[in-house]
N, C-alpha and C positions, 0 to 999 in steps of 0.2 A: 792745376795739379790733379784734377778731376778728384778732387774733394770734396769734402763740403761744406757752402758755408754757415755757420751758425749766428741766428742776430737776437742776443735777448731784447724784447722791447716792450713798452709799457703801452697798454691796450688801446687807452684814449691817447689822442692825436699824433703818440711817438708811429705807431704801428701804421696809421692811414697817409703820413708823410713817407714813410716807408715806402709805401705802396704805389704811392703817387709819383716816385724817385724811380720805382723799379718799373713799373708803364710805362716812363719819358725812356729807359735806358731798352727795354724791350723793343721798343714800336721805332724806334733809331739805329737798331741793328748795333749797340754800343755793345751789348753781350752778347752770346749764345742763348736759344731758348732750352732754358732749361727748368726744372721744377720747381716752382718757390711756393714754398707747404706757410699757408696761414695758419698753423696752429694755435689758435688761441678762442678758445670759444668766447670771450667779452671782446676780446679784439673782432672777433667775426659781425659779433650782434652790434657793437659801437659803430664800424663800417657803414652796416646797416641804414643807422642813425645818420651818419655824414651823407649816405646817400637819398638820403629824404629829405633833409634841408639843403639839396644842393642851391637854393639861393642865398646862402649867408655866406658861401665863399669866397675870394675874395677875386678880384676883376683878371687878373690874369688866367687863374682855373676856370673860371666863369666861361671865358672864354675857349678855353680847351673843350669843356664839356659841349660850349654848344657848335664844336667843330663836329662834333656826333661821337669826340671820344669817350668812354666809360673809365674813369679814370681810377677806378677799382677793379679792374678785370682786364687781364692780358692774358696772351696766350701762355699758358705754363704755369697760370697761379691755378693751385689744389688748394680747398680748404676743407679743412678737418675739426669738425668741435666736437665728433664722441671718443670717448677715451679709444677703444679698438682701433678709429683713424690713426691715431695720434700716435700708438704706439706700432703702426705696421708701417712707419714711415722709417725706422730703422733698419727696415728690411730691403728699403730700395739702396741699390749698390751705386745708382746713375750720380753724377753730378750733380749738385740740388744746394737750395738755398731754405733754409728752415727760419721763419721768422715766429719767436715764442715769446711767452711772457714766464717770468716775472721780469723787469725791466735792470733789475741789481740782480738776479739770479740768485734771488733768497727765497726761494718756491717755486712752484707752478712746470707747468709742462718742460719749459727748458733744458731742466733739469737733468731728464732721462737723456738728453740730445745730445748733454757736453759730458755725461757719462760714457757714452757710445763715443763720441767725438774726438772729445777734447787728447785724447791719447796718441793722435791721427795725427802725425806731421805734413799731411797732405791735405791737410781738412783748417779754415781758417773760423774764430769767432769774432764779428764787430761789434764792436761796445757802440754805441750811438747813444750815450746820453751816462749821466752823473751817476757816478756809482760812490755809494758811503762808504766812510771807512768801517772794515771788518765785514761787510760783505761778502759774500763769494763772488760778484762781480768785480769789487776794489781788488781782490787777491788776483784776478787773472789779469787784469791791466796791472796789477805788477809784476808781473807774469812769474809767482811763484811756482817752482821747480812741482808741486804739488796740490791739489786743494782736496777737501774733503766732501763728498754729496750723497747723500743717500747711505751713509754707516760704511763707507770705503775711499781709502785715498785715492785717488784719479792723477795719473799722469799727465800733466799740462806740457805737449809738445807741439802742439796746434800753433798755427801762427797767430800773434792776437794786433789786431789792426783797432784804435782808438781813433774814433771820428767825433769831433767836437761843434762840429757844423749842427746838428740837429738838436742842441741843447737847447731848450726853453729856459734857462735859467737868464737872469739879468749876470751882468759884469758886476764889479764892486762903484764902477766909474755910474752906473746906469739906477743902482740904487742909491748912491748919494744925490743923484739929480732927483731921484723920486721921493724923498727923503727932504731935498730942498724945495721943494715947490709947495711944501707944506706945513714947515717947519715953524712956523708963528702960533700955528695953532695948534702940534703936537703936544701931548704932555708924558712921552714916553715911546722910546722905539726899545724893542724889544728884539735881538736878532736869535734865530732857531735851527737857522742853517746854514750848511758852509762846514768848513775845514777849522779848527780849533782857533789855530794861528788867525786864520784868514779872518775869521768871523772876530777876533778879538782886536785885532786892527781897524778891521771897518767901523765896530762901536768906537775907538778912538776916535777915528777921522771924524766921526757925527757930530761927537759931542764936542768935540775940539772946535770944528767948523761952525755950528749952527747951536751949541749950549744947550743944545734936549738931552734930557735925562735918559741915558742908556742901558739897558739889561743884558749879560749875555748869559742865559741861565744853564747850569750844568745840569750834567742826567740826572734826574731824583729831585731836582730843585721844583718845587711848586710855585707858583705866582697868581695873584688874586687879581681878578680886572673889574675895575671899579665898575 
């Protein structure tokens, strides 16, 4: 649609899969080269970080890298960490892909992107990872008609694309296995995250299954750890 696209992402390791994703689809001719703005000065410097310990990767990258690929740098990736970068990037009219932080789009540079953006029915945002409820990320995956950022309502006519691939989180199935292999010697599981419902279920399941004492503690609730 010669849009653009917008990716909020969280600096450690959402941002450097990102990256890793968008070099396989570059270097394969899967997309057009076009601009993809790293905007995020911790995203930049963490990069950094992944490229100095390139031996703790794991055996498939390992092996990318020592094909002599840079698996942080394609043709098209711009990075920008001073605010003036950052904000002359609204200026480019080209097709382009801006990858920023805050990850829920409750701060940080993003911000200005889906101000400028989000209004844009030619211009798309991917959500790539959990967004809480009451966030300004939760409000655009449900793609209400408006959100609020910066002291102004923002028309949300962008297209919004949810990708559930790149979540680090466990399932509910993956935390009661984790939960089971250790469950003789627990003397409390405590859950803190998750969705209301979901999270009050899952303490069910636990204590149902495996008789360890459960918490699921609400906002303002304090708990003492022995």
């Amino acid at each position: 649609k010669k849009g653009t696209v917008l990716i909020p992402a969280f600096s450690i390791e959402r941002t450097q899969e990102l990256l890793l994703a968008f070099n396989e689809l570059v270097e394969s001719h899967q997309i057009p080269e076009i601009p993809v703005y790293l905007n995020s000065p911790l995203g930049i410097n963490i990069t950094k970080v992944y490229k100095k310990y390139e031996h703790w990767f794991n055996e498939n990258t390992e092996k990318i890298i020592k094909s002599g690929d840079d698996i942080f740098a394609f043709k098209g990736l711009i990075q920008t960490p001073s605010p003036d970068e950052s904000k002359s990037i609204n200026g480019d009219n080209r097709p382009k892909v801006i990858i920023a932080g805050s990850g829920m789009s409750n701060g940080g540079r993003i911000l200005h992107h889906e101000a400028r953006y989000l209004p844009d029915p030619n211009s798309t945002i991917i959500i790539a990872g959990y967004q809480a409820v009451n966030t300004l990320g939760r409000k655009i995956v449900d793609e209400e008609k408006e959100v609020y950022i910066n002291g102004s309502m923002i028309p949300l006519r962008a297209r919004v694309v949810n990708i559930h691939g790149f979540s680090a989180h466990k399932d509910s199935d993956h935390l009661v296995e984790f939960v089971a292999s250790t469950a003789k010697s627990l003397k409390k599981v405590i859950i803190v995250l998750g969705e209301p419902k979901s999270t009050y279920f899952l303490g069910q399941r636990l204590h149902e299954e495996y008789m360890v004492p459960v918490t699921v503690p609400e906002k303002g609730d304090v708990l003492d750890l022995d």
